[in-house]
C-alpha positions in Angstrom: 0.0 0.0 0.0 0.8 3.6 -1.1 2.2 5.7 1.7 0.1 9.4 2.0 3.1 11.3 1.2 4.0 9.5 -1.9 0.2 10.0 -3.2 0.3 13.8 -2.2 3.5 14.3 -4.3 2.1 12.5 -7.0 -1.2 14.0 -7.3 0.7 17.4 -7.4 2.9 16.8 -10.1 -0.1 15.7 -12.0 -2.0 19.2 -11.1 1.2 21.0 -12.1 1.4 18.7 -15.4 -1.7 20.0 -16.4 -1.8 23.3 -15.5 1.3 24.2 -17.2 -0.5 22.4 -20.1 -3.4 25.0 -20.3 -1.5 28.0 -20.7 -0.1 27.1 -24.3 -3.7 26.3 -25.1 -4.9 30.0 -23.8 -1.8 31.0 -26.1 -2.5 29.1 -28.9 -6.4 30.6 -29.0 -5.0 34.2 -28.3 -2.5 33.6 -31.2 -5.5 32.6 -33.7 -7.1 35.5 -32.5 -4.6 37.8 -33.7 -5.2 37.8 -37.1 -8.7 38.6 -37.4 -7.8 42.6 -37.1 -5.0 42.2 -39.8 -8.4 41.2 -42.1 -9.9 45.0 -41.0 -6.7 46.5 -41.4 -6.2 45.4 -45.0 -9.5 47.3 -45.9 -8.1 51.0 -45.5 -6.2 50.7 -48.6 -9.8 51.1 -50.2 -8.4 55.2 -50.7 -6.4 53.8 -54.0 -10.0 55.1 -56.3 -8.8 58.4 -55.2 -5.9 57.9 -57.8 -8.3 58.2 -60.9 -9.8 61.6 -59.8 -6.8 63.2 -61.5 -6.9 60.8 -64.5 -10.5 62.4 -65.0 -9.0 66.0 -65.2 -6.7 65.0 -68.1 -9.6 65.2 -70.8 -10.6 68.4 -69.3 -7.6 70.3 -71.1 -8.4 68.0 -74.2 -11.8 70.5 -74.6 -10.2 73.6 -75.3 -7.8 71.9 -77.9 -10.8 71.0 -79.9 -12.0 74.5 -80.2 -8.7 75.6 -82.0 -10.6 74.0 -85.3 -13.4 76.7 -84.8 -11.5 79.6 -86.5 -11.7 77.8 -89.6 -15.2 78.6 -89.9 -14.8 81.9 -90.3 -12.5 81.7 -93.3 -15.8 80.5 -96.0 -15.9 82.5 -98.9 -19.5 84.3 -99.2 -21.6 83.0 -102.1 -21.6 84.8 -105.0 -24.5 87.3 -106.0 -26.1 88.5 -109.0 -29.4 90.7 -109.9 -30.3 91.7 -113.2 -33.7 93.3 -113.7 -35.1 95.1 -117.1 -36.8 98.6 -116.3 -38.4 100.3 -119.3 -35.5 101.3 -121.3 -32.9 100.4 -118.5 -31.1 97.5 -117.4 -29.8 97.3 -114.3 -27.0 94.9 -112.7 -25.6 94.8 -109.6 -24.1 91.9 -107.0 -20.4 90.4 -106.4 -18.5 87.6 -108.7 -15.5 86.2 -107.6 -14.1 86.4 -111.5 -13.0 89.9 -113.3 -13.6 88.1 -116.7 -17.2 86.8 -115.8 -18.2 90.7 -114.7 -17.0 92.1 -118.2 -18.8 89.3 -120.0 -22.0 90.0 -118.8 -21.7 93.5 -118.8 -20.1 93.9 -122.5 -22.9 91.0 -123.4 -25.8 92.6 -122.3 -25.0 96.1 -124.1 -24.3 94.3 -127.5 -27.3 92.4 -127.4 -29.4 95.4 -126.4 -28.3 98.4 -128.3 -31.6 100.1 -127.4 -31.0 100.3 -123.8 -28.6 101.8 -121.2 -26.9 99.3 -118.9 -26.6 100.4 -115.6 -23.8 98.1 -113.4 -22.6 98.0 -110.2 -21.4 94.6 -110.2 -18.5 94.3 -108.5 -15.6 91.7 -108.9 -14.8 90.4 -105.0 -12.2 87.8 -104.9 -13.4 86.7 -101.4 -16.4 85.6 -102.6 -16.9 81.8 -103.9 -16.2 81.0 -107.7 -19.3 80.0 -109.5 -19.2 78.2 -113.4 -22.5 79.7 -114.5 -20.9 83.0 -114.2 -19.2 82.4 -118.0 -22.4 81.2 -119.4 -25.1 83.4 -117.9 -25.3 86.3 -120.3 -25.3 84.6 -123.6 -27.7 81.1 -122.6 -30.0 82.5 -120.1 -29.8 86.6 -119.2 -30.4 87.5 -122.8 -33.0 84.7 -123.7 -34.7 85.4 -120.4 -34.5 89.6 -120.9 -36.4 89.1 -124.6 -39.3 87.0 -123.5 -40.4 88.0 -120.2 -41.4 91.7 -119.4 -40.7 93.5 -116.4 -37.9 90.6 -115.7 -35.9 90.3 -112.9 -33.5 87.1 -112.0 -31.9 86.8 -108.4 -28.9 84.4 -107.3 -28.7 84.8 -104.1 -27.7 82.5 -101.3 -27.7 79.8 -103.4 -31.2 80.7 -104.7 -32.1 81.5 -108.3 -35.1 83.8 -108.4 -37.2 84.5 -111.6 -39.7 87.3 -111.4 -41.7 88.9 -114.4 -44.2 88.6 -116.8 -44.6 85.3 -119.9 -47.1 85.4 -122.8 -47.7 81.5 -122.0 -47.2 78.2 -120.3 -44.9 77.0 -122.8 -42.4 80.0 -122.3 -42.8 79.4 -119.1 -41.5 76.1 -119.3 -39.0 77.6 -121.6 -37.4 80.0 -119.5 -37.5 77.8 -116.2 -35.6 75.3 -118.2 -33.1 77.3 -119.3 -32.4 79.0 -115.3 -32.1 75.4 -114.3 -29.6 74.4 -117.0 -27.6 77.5 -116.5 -27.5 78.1 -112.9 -27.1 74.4 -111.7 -24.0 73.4 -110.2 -22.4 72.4 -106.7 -23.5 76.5 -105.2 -27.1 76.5 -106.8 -29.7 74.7 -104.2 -33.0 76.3 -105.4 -34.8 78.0 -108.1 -38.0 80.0 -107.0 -40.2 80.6 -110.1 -42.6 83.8 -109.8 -43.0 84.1 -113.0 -46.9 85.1 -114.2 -48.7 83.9 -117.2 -51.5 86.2 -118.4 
């Protein structure tokens, strides 16, 4: 049989055994613990969006480099105009043409054809203005046709428009003459003809 003493000493070894034995297990839970706030901490770097706010300015100087192209605009040539209208024994002319040579044509053109009448012009040559093709054919296929026929006549181009105005003995000359503004004045400036022209 066991003496008391022995069993005393061996019963506190055992308590001693285990109590140093749940300490590392406290440990080991505290140490497992320890990484959960590591997890929070990894969420402040969230502030890296804050990097494409200045990536969002760069187009903002990009806007006023597109607007350099806006001065072109200014720089179109102003169409080309013409008015030619028959007044009793008077013609008169008057507008802008881009071409010296057209001006003279329908001037010189217009007094040969009509000896009987004074031609009054204040067409002016402008070189800003755009460069038409009808200007070359104008007084011989249309302005002298058109100045015959039609009484108290009047053509128009302006603004791309073709105006006829006056007075036709019949349908048929009216066909005539609207036929003959359409062949002469079309090209890439003409856009519309207006026909007031009047049949008894």
């Amino acid at each position: 049989m066991k003496s008391p003493h022995r069993l005393l000493w061996t019963s506190s070894i055992a308590c001693l055994f285990l109590i140093g034995c749940e300490k590392p297990q406290q440990r080991a839970a505290a140490e497992v613990e320890m990484p959960a706030p590591p997890a929070v901490a990894a969420v402040p770097p969230a502030p890296a969006p804050s990097d494409p706010a200045p990536a969002a300015e760069v187009p903002v100087p990009d806007a006023p480099a597109a607007d350099t192209s806006a001065p072109a605009e200014p720089g179109l040539e102003p169409e080309p105009e013409l008015v030619v209208a028959m007044e009793g024994e008077k013609i008169l002319v008057s507008g802008a043409l881009r071409s010296k040579i057209q001006v003279e044509r329908i001037v010189e053109t217009l007094q040969r054809e009509f000896p009987d009448h004074s031609v009054e012009s204040t067409l002016a040559v402008d070189y800003e203005r755009m460069g038409v093709g009808w200007g070359n054919r104008v007084a011989d296929e249309f302005l002298v046709p058109f100045l015959q026929r039609v009484e108290n006549a009047k053509v128009t181009y302006r603004e791309t428009v073709v105006t006829l105005d006056g007075n036709v003995k019949s349908p048929g000359e009216l066909q005539m003459v609207s036929e003959a503004a359409i062949n002469t004045f079309s090209g890439s400036t003409t856009q519309q003809l207006k026909n007031n022209l009047k049949t008894p």
